[in-house]
Every structure is written in C-alpha cells, then in structure tokens.
FIVO-931977 format. One record per residue (C-alpha): residue number from 1; residue in three letters; chain; x, y, z. Coordinates in Angstrom, 1 decimal, decimal comma. Each point is the difference from the previous one (the first is absolute). Layout:
% residues N
   k   r c      u      v      w
 NUM Ala A      X      Y      Z
...
//
This chain:
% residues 256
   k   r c      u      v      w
   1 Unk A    0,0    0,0    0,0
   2 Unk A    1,6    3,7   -1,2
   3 Unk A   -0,9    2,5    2,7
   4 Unk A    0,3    3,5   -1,1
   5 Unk A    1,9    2,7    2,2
   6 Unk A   -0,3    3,2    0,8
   7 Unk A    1,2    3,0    2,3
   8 Unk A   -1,7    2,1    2,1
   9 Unk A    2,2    3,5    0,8
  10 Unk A   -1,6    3,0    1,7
  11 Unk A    3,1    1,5   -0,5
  12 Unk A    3,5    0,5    1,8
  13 Unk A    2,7    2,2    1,7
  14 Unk A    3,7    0,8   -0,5
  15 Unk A    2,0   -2,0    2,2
  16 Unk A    4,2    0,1    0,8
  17 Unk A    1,5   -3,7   -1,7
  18 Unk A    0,9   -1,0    3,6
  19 Unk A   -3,5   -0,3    1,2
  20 Unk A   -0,1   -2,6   -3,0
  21 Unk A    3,4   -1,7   -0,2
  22 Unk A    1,6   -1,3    2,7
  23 Unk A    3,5    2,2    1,2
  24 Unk A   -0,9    2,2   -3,1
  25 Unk A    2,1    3,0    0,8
  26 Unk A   -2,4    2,9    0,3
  27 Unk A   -0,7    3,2   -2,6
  28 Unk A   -1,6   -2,4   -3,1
  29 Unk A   -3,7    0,8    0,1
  30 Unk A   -2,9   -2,8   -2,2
  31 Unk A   -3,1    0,1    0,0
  32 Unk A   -2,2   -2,1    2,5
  33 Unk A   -3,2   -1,5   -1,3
  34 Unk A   -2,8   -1,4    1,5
  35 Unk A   -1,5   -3,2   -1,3
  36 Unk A   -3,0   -2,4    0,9
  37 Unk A   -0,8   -2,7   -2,6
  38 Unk A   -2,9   -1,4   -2,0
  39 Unk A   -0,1   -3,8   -1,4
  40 Unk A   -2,6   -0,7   -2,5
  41 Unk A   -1,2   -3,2   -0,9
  42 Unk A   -3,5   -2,2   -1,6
  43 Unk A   -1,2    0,1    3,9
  44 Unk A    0,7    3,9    0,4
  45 Unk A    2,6    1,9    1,4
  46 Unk A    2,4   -0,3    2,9
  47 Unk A    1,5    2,2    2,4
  48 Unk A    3,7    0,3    0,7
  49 Unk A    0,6    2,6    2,9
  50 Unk A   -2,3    2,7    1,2
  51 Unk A    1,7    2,9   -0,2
  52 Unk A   -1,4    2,6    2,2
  53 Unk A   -2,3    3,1    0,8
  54 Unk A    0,3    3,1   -0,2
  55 Unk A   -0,2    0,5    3,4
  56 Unk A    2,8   -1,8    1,0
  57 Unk A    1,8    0,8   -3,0
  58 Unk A    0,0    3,4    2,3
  59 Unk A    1,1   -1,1    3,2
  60 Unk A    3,0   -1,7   -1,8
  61 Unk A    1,0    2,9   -1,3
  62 Unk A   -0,6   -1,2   -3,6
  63 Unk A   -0,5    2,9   -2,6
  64 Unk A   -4,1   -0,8   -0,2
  65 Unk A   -1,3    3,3   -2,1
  66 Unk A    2,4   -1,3   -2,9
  67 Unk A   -1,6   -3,8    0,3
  68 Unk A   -3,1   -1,9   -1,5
  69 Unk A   -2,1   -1,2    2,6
  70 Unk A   -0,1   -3,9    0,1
  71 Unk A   -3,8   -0,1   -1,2
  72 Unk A    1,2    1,9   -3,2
  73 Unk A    2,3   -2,3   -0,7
  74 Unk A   -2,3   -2,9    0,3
  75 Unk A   -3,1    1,3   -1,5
  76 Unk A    3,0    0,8   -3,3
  77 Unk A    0,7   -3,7    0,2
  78 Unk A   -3,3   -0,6    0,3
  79 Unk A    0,3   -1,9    3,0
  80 Unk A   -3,2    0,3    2,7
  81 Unk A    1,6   -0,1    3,6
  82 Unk A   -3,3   -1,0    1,4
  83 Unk A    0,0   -3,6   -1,5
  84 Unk A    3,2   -0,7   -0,7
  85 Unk A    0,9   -3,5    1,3
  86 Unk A    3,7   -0,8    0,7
  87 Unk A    2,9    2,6    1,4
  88 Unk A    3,5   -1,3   -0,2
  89 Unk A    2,0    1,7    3,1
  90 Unk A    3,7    0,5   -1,9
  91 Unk A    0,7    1,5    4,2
  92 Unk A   -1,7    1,9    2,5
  93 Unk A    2,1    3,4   -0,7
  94 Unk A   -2,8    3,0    0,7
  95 Unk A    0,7    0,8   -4,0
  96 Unk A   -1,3   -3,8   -1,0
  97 Unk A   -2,5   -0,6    2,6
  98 Unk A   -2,4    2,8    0,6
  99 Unk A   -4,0   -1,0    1,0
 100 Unk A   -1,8    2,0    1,4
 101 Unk A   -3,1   -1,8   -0,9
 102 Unk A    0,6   -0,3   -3,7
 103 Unk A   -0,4   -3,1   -2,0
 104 Unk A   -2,6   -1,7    2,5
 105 Unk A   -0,4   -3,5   -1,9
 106 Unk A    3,4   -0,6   -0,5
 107 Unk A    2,4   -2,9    1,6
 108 Unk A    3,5    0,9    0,3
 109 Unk A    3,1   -2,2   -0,1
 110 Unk A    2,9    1,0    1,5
 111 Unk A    2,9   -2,0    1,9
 112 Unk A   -0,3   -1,5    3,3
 113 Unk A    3,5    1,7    1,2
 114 Unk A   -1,1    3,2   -1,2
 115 Unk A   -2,8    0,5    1,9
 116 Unk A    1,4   -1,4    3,0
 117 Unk A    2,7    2,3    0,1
 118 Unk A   -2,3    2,7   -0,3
 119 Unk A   -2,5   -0,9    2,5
 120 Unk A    2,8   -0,8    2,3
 121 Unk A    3,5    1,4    0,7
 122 Unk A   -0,3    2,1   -3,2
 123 Unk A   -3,1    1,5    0,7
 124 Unk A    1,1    1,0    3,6
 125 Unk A    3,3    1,0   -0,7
 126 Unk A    0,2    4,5   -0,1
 127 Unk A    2,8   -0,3   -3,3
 128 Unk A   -1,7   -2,8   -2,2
 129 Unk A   -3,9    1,9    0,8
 130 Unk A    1,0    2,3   -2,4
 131 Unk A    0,1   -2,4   -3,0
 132 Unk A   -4,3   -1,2    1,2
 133 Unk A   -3,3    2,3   -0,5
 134 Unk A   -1,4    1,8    2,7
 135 Unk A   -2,8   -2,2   -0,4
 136 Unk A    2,1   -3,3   -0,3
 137 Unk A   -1,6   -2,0    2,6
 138 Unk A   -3,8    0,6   -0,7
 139 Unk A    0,1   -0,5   -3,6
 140 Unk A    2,2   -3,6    1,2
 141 Unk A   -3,2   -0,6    2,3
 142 Unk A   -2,5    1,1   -2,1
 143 Unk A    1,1   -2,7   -2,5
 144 Unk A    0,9   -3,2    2,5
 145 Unk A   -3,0    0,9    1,3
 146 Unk A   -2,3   -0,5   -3,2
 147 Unk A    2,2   -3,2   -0,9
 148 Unk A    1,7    2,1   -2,6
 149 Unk A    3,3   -0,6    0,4
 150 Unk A    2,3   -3,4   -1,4
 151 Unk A    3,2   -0,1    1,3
 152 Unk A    2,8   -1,8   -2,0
 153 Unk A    3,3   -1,8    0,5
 154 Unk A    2,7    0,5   -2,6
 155 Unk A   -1,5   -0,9   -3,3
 156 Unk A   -3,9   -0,2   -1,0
 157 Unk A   -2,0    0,4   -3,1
 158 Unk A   -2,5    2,5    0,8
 159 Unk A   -1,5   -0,6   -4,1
 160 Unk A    0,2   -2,2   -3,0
 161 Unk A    3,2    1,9   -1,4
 162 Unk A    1,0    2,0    3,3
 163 Unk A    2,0   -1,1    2,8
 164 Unk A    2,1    1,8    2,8
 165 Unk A    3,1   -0,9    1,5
 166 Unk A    1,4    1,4    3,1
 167 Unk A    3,5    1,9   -0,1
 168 Unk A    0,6    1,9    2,9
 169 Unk A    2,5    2,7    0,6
 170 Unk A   -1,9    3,4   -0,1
 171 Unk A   -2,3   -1,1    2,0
 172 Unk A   -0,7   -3,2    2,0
 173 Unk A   -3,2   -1,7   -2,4
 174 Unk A    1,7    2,0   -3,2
 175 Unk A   -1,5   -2,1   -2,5
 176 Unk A    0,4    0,1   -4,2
 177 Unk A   -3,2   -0,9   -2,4
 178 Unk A    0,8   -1,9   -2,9
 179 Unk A   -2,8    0,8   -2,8
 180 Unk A   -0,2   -2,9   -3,6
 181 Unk A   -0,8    2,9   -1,9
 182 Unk A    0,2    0,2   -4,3
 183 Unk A    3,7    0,7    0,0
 184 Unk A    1,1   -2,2    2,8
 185 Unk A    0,3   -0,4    3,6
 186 Unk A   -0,4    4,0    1,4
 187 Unk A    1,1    0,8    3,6
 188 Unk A   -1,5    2,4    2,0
 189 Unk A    3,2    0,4    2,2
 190 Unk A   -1,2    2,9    2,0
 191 Unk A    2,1    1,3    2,7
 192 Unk A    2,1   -3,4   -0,4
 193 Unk A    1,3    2,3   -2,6
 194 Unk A   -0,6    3,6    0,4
 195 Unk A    1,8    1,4   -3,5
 196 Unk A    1,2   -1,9   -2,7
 197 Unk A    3,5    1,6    1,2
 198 Unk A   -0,3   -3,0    2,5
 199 Unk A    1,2   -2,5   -2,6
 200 Unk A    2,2    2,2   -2,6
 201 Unk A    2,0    1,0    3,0
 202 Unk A   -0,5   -2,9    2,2
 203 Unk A   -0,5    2,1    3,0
 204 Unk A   -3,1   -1,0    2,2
 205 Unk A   -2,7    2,3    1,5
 206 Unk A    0,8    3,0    2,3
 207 Unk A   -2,4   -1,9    2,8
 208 Unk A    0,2   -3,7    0,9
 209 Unk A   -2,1   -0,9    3,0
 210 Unk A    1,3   -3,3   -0,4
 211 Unk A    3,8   -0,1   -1,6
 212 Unk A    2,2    1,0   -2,8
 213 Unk A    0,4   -3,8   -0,7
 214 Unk A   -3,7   -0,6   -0,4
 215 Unk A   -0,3    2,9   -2,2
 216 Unk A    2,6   -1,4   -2,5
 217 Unk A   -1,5   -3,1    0,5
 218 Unk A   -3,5    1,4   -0,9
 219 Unk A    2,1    2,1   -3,2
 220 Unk A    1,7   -3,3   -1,3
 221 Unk A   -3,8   -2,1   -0,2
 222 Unk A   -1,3    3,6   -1,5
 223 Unk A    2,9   -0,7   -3,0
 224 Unk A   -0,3   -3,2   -0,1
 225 Unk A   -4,1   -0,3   -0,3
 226 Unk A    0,5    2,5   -3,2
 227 Unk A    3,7   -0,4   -1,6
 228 Unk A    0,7    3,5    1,6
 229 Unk A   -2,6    1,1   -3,0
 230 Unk A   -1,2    3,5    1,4
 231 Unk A   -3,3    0,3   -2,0
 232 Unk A   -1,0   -2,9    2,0
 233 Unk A    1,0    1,4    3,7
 234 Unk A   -2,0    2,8    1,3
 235 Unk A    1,9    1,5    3,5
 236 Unk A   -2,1    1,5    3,0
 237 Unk A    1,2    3,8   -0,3
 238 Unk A    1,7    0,7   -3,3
 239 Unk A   -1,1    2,9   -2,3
 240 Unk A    1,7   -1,9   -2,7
 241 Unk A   -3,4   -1,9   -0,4
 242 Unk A   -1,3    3,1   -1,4
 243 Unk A    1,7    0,2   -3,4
 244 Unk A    0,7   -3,9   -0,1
 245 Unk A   -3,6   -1,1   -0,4
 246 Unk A   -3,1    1,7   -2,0
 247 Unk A   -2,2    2,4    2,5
 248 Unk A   -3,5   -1,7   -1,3
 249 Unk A   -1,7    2,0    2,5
 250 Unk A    0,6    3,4    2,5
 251 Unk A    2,0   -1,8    2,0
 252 Unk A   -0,3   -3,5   -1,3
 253 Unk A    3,2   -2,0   -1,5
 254 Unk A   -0,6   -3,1   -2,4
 255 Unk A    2,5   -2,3    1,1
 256 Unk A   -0,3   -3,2   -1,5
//
C-alpha cells in the first residue's frame, strides 16, 4: 500500500546553528521550521505529531503573529480534527504534542518510555519542564482516561504500510515513522533529525535527552532505511523542507 505524505508548517523562526548541531560554534543563523504531518491512505488520513496552539505557541515564546494556526493547516489538507482516528506521538516535546481538547476521537501511539519519562522524573524535574506543555498532564489524562492512548515497545506497525521504530537520543521514546509511499520507503525522522545538516555533517542534534550515542544511532537507521536519499527524509525543524518539496497548499508540503 503507497501512503502519500505531506507537511504541515505554520511557519518558523531564525535560529543560531548551535541550537541545531551539536558543539556548533555560535554566529551561523538557519531557519527553524515547525512541522506536524499528515498520512493519507484508502481508510483516510493519519496524524503524525500535533503541533501546537497558538496559545502556547505564546507562552513559549514562539513568534505566533507570523504563524498559521493549526486548524488552517488542517482544514488546507483537508484534514477534520474532530474525526480523525489515529495520532502517532513522534515525542512529547510541547511543539509535537499540544491538546488542548482537539482531535476528540483520535487514539494516539506513542512509546511506552516516552511517556514514562514524562509523567515521572521528567515531568517533575524544573530543567526538563521546559521541553512539556503547560497543559501536559491533562491532555495525558484526558486521553488514558477515554482509553485513547496505545503505548508501544520499540517497533510496531501502526498501518498497512506504516510502522514506527524507537530511536532514542533526543528524547527518551524518540521514535522515527517509516511511510511505503510511491517512491519508496519515506521517514518521517522528526527531531531524531532536526536538519538535514545532521547527516551531511554528521553532527547530531543540539539536545539529547537521552545521549549522543543514541542520536547517531537513530541517524545511521535514518541512512540506512533511505540510502541517505534526502527527498525521502523529512527532519523535525529544517527550513530546507521548504524549497525541497512542492507547497500544494498554505502551508502544506507534498512529500511523497
């Protein structure tokens, strides 16, 4: 089954290379780009990531006046939040995993180690709060709550033709979806990879939760799943995605 693929971007910020590359030395700036992810197949479409509102977008000092809203960008996919079906959880970050009572029918899959780092030491823990939503824990217990939520270890096939694997490293649960789409296997590496710089210069993320040697870990399965091909990777953060791929949409990137 060929899944089509497509990216969601309200938008993005300039960022310094260091908050990107690890020991990057500082004064190269890139634009940062936000990204959630839609999946379309003969049963409908499928979420990847949340991204976030507005609202928070604020608190997180994200520039929000220069964004789409999320509901613009779905409503240009075409993509009704209130019966979507299936959320895949790439990581809990606040800019992945953003409720707020959105997408009300929707089971999400995320890893097992993710959210128990979160709900746990992570969540808890003054330095790591800042990576979680203000409203982390009662969009968590709004789902478990409704029997909305599948946790997974490792590897699972969430569809006919998409599966995802844990890789750890920038965050605990960091895990990669592999998409059978037209051209190929397609990776949605998200913040496994946050620029394509990642693999040219072999230099993992700026933050790793986990380690450095999970994140190279996580880059090396990224190469090997696609031969290193770029037009079939799409990273968590890159503005690159922008002129690689056909905007088929405000804000919405044919992928595959």
């Amino acid at each position: 089954m060929a899944w089509e693929v497509y990216a969601l971007c309200p938008g993005g910020r300039t960022v310094d290379w260091s908050t990107r590359l690890y020991l990057h030395p500082i004064g190269e700036t890139t634009t940062s780009a936000y990204f959630l992810w839609v999946l379309r197949g003969p049963k409908g479409p499928l979420l990847v990531d949340t991204g976030f509102t507005h609202r928070l977008g604020k608190v997180k000092g994200a520039p929000v006046e220069q964004l789409r809203t999320r509901e613009e960008l779905l409503e240009a996919a075409g993509v009704d939040p209130g019966t979507l079906r299936t959320v895949i959880l790439t990581h809990m970050h606040w800019d992945h995993f953003d409720l707020e009572g959105a997408f009300p029918k929707a089971t999400f899959w995320v890893q097992r180690r993710e959210l128990e780092f979160w709900r746990r030491y992570g969540g808890q823990e003054p330095w790591h709060q800042r990576f979680l939503s203000d409203c982390f824990f009662e969009d968590v217990d709004a789902i478990r709550s409704g029997r909305r939520l599948q946790l997974i270890d490792e590897s699972y096939q969430v569809a006919d033709g998409v599966r995802v694997e844990w890789v750890g490293g920038h965050s605990p649960g960091m895990q990669i979806v592999v998409v059978e789409s037209a051209t190929g296997p397609f990776v949605i590496a998200s913040d496994a990879l946050t620029s394509y710089r990642n693999l040219r210069d072999w230099m993992p993320p700026a933050i790793h939760i986990n380690s450095v040697a999970e994140c190279l870990d996580a880059m090396k399965r990224v190469e090997v799943l696609t031969g290193g091909d770029e037009r079939r990777i799409c990273p968590g953060h890159d503005g690159e995605v922008w002129r690689k791929f056909p905007e088929v949409g405000p804000g919405v990137y044919r992928l595959a």
